[in-house]
C-alpha positions as CSV (number, residue, x, y, z in Angstrom):
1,X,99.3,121.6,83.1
2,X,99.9,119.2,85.8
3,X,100.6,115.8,84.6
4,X,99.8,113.8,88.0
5,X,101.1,109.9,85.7
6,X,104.6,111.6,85.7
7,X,104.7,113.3,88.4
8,X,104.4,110.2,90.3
9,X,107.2,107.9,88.2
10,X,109.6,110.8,89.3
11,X,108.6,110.8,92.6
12,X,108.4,107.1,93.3
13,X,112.0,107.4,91.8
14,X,113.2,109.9,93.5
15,X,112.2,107.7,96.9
16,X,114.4,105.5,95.4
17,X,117.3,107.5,94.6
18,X,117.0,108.5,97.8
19,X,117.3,105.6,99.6
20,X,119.9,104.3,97.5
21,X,122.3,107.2,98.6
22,X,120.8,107.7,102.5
23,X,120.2,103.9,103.4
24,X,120.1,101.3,101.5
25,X,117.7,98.5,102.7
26,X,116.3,100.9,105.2
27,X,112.5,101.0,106.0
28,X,110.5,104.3,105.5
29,X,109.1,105.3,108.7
30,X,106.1,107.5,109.0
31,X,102.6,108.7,110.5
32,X,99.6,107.5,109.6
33,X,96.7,110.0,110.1
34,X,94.3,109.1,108.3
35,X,94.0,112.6,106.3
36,X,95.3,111.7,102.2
37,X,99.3,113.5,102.9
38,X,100.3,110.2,104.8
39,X,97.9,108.3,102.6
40,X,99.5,109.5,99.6
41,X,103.1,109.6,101.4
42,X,102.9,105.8,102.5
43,X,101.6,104.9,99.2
44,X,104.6,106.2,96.8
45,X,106.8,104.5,99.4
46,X,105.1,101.5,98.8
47,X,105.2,101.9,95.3
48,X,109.2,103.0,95.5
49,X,110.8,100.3,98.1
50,X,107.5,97.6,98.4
51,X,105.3,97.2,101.1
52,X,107.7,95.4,103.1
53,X,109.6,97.9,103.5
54,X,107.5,100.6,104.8
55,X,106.4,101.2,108.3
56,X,102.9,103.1,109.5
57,X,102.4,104.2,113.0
58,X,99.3,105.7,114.3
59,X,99.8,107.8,117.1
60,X,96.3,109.1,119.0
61,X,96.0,111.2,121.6
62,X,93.7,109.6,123.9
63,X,90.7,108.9,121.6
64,X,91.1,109.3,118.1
65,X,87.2,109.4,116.2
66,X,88.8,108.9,112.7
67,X,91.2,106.1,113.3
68,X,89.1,104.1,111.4
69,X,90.8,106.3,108.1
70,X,94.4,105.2,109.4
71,X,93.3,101.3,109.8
72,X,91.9,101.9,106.4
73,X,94.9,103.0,105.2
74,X,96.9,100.6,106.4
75,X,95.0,97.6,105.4
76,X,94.5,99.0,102.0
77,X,98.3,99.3,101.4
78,X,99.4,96.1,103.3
79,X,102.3,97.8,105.4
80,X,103.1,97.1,109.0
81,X,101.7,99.0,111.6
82,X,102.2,100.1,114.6
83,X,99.9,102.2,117.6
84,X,101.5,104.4,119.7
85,X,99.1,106.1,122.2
86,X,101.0,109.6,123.2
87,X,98.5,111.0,125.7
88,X,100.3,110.2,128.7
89,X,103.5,111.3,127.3
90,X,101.8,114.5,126.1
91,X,100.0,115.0,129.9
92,X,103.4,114.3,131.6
93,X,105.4,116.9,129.9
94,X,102.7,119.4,130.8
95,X,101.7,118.0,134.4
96,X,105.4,118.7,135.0
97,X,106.3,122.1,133.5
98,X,107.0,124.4,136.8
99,X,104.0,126.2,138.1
100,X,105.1,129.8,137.1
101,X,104.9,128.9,133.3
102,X,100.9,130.2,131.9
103,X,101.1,127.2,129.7
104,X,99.5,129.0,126.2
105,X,96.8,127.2,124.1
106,X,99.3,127.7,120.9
107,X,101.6,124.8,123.1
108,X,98.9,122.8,124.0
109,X,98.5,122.6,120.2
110,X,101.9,122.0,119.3
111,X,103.3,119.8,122.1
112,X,101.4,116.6,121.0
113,X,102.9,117.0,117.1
114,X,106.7,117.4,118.5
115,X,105.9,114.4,120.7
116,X,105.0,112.4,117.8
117,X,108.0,113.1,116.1
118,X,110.3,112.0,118.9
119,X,108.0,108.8,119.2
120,X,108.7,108.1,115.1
121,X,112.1,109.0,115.4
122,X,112.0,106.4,118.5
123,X,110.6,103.9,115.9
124,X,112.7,104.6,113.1
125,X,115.8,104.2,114.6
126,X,114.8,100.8,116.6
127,X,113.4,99.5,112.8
128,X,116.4,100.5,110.8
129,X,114.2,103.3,109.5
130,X,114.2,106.7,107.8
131,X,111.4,108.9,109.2
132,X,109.3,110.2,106.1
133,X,107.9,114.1,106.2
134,X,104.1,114.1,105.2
135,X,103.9,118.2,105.0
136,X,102.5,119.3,101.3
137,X,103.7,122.6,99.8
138,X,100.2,124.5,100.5
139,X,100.3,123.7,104.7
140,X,103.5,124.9,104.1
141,X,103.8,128.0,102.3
142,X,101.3,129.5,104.8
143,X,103.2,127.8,108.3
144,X,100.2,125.2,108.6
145,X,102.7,123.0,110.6
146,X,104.5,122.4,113.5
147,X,108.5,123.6,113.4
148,X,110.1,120.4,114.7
149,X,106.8,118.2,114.6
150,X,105.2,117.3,111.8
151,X,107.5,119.6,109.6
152,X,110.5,117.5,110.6
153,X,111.6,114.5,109.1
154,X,114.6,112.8,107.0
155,X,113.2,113.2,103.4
156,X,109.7,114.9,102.3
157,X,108.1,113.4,99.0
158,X,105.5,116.3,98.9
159,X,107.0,119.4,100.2
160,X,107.1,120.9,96.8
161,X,103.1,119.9,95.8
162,X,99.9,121.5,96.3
163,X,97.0,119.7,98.0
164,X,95.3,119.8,94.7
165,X,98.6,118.1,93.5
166,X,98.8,115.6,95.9
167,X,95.4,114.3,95.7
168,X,95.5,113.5,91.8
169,X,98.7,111.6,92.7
170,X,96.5,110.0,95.4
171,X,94.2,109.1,92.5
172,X,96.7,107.8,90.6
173,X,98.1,105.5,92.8
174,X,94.6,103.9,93.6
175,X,94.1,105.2,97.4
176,X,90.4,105.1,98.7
177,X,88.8,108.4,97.8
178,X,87.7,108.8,100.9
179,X,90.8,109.4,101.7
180,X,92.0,111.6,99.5
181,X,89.1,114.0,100.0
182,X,88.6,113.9,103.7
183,X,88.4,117.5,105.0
184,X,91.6,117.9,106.9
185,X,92.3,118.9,110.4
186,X,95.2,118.8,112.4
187,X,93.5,117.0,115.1
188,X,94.6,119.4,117.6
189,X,91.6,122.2,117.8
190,X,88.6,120.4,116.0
191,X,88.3,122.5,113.4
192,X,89.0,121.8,109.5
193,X,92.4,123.2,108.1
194,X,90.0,125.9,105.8
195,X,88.2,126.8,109.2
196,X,91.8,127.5,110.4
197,X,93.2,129.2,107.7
198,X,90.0,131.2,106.3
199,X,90.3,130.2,103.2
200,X,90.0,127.1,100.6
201,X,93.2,125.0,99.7
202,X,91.9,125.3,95.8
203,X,92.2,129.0,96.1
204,X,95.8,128.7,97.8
205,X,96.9,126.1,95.3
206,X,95.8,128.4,92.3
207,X,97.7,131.7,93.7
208,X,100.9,129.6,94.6
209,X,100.6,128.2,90.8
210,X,99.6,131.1,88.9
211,X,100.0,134.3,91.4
212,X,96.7,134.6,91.3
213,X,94.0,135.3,93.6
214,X,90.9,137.2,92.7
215,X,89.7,138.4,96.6
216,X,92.4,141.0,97.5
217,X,91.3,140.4,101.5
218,X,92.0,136.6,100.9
219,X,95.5,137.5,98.8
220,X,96.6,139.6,101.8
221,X,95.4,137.0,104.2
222,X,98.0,134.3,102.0
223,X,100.7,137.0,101.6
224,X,100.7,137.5,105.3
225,X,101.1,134.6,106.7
226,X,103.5,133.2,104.0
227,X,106.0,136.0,105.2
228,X,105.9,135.5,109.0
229,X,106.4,131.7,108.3
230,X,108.9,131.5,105.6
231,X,111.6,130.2,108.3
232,X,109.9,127.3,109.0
233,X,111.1,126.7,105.4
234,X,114.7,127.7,105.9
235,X,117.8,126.0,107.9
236,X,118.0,127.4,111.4
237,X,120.2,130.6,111.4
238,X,123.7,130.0,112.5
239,X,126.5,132.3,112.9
240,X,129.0,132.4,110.4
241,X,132.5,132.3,111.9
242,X,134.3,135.1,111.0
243,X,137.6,134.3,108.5
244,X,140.8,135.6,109.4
């Protein structure tokens, strides 16, 4: 029942709105990965505010072997671009953590995102910027994103589409399909985001759509982690001062 046409007039105008009420004549700022979120991301802003107005940044870590999908991007859309290279940041924060601190593999994993957040927000507010949110509703129903990293940001186009959402909005807007149908990864452990998750983005799109799920193991698998990672979705608790 998805109508991806509309869907992507109310989102292009809803960038708009947006902007209109949080920063008028204010660039979008975001990440360029390569993967089809920021391709699809940068490509409504385009559509919303013109190309002038919206700023890529590719940030490796060290070497990057798809980089090529990010320049792709870029070129394709005609934005601005800049690379930001965050290895050394990333290796100073963790050359300089004290010596008693077993630094875990789950932070070596999540430092470099949080670091390229700081770096956009760096960018953003040295361009007159607001920093855009890439996350799609999938990576986020099941936590697939870093709290404060790539799950940060000042206004999020997709947070409420599925992957299979966002790449007929992809198509709709004309991106490369390469693009839209590279596997993703989140760069960080070399594996795809299925490898990671154990189970297909169609088949997570379908049960958040329809409650569905026809493998009990793969329903519990969803149900799971959607519950121990719902506060990634929520405002940080805060305590409510008591009335008199």
């Amino acid at each position: 029942m998805f109508n991806a046409e509309k869907t992507t007039e109310a989102v292009v105008q809803w960038i708009r709105d947006f902007f209109e009420e949080n920063g008028k004549g204010c660039n979008a700022v975001l990440g360029i990965s390569g993967g089809k979120d920021s391709a699809v991301t940068a490509a409504l802003c385009v559509s919303a505010l013109g190309k002038d107005r919206v700023i890529g940044v590719l940030l490796p870590q060290g070497e990057q072997p798809d980089i090529d999908m990010a320049y792709m991007l870029v070129n394709h859309l005609g934005i601005k671009h800049y690379v930001i290279n965050v290895k050394d940041a990333v290796d100073s924060v963790l050359q300089n953590l004290p010596a008693e601190i077993s630094v875990t593999a789950q932070t070596r994993q999540n430092l470099p995102p949080r670091i390229r957040m700081s770096t956009l927000y760096a960018v953003s507010q040295s361009c007159n910027g607001r920093v855009v949110n890439t996350c799609n509703l999938s990576e986020d129903w099941v936590g697939y994103s870093t709290r404060y990293g790539d799950a940060a940001g000042d206004f999020s186009p997709l947070a409420n589409l599925t992957v299979t959402e966002v790449k007929e909005i992809g198509r709709v807007l004309g991106i490369p399909e390469v693009l839209i149908e590279k596997a993703p990864s989140d760069g960080l452990c070399g594996k795809t985001d299925e490898d990671n998750l154990g189970f297909t983005y169609a088949v997570l799109d379908q049960y958040i759509r329809t409650g569905i799920c026809e493998d009990a193991h793969i329903k519990e698998m969803i149900d799971t982690k959607h519950e121990r990672n719902k506060f990634k979705m929520e405002l940080m608790p805060s305590f409510a001062y008591p009335q008199a």
